[in-house]
C-alpha positions as a printed NumPy array, in Angstrom:
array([[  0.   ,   0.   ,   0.   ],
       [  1.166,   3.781,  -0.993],
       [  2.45 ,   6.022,   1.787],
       [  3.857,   8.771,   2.693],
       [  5.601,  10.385,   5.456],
       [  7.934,   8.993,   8.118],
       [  7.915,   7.315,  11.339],
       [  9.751,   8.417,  14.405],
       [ 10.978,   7.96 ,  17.772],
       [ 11.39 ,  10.785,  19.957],
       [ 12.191,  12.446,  16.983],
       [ 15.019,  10.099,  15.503],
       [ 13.937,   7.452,  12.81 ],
       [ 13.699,   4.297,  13.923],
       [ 16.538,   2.103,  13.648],
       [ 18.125,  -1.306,  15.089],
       [ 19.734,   0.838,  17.826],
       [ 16.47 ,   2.289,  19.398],
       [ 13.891,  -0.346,  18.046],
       [ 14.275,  -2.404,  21.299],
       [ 12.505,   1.153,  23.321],
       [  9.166,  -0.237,  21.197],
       [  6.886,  -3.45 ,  22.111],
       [  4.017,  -4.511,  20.145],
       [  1.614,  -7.246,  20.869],
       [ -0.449,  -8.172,  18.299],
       [ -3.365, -10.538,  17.092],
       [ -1.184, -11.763,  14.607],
       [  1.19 , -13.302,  17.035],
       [  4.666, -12.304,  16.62 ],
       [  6.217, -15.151,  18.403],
       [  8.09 , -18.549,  17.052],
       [  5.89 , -21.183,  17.295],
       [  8.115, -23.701,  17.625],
       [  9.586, -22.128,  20.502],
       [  8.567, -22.703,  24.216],
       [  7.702, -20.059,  26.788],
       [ 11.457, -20.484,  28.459],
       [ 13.085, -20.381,  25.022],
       [ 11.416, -17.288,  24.255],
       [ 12.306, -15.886,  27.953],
       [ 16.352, -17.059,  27.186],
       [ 15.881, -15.026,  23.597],
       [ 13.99 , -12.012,  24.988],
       [ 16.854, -11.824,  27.565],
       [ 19.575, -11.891,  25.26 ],
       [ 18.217,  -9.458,  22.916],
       [ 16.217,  -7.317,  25.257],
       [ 18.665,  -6.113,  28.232],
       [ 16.096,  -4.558,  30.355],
       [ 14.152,  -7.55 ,  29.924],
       [ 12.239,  -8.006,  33.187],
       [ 12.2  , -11.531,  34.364],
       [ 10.473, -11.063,  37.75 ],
       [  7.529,  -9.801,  35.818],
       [  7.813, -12.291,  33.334],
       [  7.747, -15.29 ,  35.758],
       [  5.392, -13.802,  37.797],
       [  2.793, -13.18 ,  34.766],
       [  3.26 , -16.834,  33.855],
       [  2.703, -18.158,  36.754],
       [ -0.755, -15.6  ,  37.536],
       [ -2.214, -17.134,  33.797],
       [ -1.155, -20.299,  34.398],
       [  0.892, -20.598,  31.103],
       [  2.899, -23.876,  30.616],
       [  7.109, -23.059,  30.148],
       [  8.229, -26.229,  28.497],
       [  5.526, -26.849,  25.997],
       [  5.828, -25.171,  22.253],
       [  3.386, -22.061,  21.813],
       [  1.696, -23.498,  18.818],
       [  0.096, -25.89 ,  21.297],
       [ -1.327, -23.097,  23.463],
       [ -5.041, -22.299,  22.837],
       [ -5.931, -18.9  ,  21.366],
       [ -5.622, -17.54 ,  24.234],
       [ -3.712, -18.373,  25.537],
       [ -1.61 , -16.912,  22.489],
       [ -2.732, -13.773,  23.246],
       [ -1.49 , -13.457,  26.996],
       [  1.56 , -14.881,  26.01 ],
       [  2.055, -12.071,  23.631],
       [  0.9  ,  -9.169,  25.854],
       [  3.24 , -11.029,  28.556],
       [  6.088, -10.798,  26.529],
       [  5.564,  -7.072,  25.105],
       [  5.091,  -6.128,  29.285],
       [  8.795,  -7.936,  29.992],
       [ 10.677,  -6.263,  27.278],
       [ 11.213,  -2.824,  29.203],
       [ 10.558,  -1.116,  26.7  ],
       [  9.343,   2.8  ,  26.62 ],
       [  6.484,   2.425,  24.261],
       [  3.601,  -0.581,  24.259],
       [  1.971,  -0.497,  21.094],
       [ -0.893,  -3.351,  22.2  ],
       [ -3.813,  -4.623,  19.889],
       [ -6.731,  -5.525,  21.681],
       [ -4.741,  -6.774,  24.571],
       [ -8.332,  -7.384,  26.897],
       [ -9.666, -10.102,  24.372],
       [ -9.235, -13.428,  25.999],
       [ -8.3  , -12.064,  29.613],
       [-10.891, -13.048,  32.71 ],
       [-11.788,  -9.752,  34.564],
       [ -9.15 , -10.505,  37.351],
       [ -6.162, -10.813,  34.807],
       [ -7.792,  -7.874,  33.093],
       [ -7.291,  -5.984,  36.637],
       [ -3.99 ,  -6.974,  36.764],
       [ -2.969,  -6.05 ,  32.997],
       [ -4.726,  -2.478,  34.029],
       [ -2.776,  -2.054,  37.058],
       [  0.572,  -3.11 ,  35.174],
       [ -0.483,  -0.714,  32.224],
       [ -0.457,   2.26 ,  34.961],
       [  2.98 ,   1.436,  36.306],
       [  4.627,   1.807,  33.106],
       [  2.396,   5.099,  32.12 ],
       [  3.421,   6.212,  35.856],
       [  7.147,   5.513,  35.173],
       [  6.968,   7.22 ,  32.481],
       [  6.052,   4.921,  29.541],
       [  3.932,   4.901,  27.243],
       [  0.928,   2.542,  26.326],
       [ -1.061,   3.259,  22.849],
       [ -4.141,   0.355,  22.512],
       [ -6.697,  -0.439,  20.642],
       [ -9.87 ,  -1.404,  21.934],
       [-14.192,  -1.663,  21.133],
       [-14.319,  -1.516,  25.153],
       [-14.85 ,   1.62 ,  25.23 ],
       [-15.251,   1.84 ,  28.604],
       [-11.794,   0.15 ,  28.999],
       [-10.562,   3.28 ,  27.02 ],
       [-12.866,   5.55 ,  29.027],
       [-11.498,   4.536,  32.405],
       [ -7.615,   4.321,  31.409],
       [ -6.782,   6.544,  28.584],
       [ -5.658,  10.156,  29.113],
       [ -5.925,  10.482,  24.878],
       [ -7.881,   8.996,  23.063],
       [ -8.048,   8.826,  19.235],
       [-11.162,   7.631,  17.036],
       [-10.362,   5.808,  13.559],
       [-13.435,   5.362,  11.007],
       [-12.615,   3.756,   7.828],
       [ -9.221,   4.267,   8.151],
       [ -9.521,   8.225,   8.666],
       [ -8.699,   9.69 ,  12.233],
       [-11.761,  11.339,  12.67 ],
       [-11.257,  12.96 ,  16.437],
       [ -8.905,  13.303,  19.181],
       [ -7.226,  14.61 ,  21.912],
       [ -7.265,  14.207,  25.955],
       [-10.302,  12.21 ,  26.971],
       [-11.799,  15.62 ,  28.1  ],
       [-11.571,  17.239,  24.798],
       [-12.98 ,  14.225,  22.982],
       [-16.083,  13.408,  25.14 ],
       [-16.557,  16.99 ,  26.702],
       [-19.595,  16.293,  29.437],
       [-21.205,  13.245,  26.9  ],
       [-19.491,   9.216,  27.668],
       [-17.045,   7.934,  24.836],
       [-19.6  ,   5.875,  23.448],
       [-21.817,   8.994,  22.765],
       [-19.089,  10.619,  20.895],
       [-18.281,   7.184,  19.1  ],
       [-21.968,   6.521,  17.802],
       [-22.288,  10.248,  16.863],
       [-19.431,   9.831,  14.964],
       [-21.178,   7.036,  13.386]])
């Protein structure tokens, strides 16, 4: 597909020396299937030196995801808290997440929330995407509505919604 324009970091294009200060977890699963949880832990920590493997062990062990078995063999998802696991663990400044509620009970979803905050309070930065949106109501401080492809509003939450809820604005938009 035709673009145009550039993508940056802070203001620097993005290259092999800052690309580890981005995270993504996606639908698409960006992990190697043939690859257990632990062998993905020993490659995150070579490649990711501010890796965090207290989080990481203690995320496995709170969705009860199995280390020695390949990650083709986990269920969906189970697929999908493996990847929001792993884009938590990297250390990374920015979280680019897709979805990253769909498949979670609501006490992991507490969790993820609370996790999401740390790194926002630390100074990171978490950008989402989400049809919850409540979720986005009660988390985001911006918030940015897409229809057909075409950013059609945003801003802080304030700005967006002024006195009306998110989904208001959203089926206005409509």
């Amino acid at each position: 597909i035709p673009y145009k324009g550039e993508i940056t970091l802070d203001g620097e294009p993005i290259t092999t020396a800052n690309i580890a200060r981005l995270a993504f977890a996606t639908c698409e699963h960006s992990f190697f299937p043939n690859l257990t949880a632990k062998g993905h832990k020993e490659f995150y920590q070579e490649h990711f030196p501010k890796f965090s493997l207290k989080r990481f062990e203690g995320l496995m062990e709170f969705f009860e995801l199995p280390m020695n078995k390949p990650i083709r063999s986990f269920s969906t998802g189970q697929k999908n808290q493996f990847e929001v696991i792993m884009a938590l663990c990297q250390g990374a400044d920015y979280i680019l997440m897709d979805e990253p509620f769909v498949g979670l009970d609501p006490k992991a979803a507490v969790i993820l929330k609370s996790i999401m905050h740390d790194i926002c309070r630390r100074g990171g930065a978490i950008f989402f995407s989400t049809h919850v949106l409540e979720v986005a109501e009660k988390l985001c401080h911006k918030v940015a509505i897409i229809k057909g492809g075409k950013l059609v509003a945003h801003g802080t939450m304030e700005e967006v919604k002024g006195q009306a809820s998110l989904e208001q604005v959203f089926l206005e938009l409509e």
